[in-house]
C-alpha positions as CSV (number, residue, x, y, z in Angstrom):
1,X,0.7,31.1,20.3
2,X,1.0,27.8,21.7
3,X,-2.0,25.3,22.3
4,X,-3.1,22.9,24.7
5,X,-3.7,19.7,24.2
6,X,-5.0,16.5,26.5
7,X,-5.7,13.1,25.6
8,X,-7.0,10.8,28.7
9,X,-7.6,7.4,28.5
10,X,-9.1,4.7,31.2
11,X,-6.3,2.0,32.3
12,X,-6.4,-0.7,34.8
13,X,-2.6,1.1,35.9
14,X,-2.7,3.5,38.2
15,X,-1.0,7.1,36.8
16,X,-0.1,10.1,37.5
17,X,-2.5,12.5,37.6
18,X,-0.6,15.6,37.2
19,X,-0.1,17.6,33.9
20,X,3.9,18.2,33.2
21,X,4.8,20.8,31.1
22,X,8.4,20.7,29.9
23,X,8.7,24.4,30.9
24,X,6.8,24.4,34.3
25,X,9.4,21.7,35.0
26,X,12.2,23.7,33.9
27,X,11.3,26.5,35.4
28,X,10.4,24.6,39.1
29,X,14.2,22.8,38.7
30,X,16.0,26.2,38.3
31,X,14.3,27.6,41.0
32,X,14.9,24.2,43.4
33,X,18.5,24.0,41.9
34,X,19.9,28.0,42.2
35,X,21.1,28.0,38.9
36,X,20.7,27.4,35.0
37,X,23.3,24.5,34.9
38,X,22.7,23.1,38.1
39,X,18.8,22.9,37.0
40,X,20.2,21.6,33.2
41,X,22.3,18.9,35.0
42,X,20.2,17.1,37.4
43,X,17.4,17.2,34.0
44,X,20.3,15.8,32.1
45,X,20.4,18.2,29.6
46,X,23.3,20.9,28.5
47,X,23.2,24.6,30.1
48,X,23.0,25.8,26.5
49,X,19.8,23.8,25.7
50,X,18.1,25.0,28.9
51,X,19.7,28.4,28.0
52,X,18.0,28.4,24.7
53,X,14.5,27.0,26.0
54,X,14.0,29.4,28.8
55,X,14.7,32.5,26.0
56,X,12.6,31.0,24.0
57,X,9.1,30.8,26.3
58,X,10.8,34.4,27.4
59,X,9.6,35.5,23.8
60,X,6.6,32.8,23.2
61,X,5.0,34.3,26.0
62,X,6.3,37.8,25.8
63,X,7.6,37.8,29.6
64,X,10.5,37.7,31.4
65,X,11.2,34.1,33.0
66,X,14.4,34.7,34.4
67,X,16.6,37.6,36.5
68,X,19.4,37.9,33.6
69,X,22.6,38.8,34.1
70,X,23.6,37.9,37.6
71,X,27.5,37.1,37.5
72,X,27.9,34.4,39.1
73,X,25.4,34.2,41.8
74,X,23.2,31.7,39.9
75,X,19.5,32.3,38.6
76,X,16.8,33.3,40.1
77,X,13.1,33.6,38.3
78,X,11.3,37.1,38.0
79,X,8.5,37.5,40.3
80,X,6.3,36.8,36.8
81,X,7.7,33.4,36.7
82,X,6.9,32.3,40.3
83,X,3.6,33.5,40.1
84,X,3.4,31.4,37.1
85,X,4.4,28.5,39.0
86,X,1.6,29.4,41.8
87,X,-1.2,29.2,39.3
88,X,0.3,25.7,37.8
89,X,0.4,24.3,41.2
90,X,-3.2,25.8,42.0
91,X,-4.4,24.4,38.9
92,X,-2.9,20.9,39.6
93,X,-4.5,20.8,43.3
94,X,-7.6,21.2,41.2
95,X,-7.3,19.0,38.8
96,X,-6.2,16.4,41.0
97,X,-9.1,17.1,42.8
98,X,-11.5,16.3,39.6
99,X,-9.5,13.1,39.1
100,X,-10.3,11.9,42.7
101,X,-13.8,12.6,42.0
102,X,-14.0,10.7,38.7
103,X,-12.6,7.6,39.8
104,X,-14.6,7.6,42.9
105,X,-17.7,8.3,40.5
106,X,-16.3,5.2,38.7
107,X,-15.8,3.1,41.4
């Protein structure tokens, strides 16, 4: 299984204060983008590498990501993969939240 990291640091630059997974990012351009290689060209990255990442989450996490199989009509993600993307977007209100709240404490 795959861990979690996070490493913070206080800067004088103001940041982004959202989390980016590459697959959460993946996952959000397919579903923007309709399709595997639309998503894999506006990343800049081949439709067989994208390919190849979103099987292998599919089997890291044991779920289906993506409706398979659809000649021709693009991708879509299984209804397991956008409640996935809920709960990262919940989670990323949230956090942004705390952030707000620790540089305001700061300040």
């Amino acid at each position: 299984m795959s861990q979690l990291t996070l490493h913070y640091a206080f800067t004088e630059q103001v940041t982004e204060t959202r989390i980016e997974h590459p697959l959460v990012t993946l996952l959000r351009t397919v579903r923007d983008q309709g399709s595997i290689l639309s998503a894999a060209k506006s990343r800049g990255m081949s439709y067989r590498y994208c390919w190849g990442e979103l099987k292998r989450w599919e089997k890291e996490l044991d779920v289906s990501l993506i409706v398979w199989g659809r000649t021709s009509k693009g991708a879509a993600l299984t209804p397991q993969a956008l409640r996935f993307l809920d709960a990262e977007e919940l989670v990323q209100k949230k956090f942004s939240e705390q952030i707000a709240q620790i540089k305001t404490h700061l300040n």
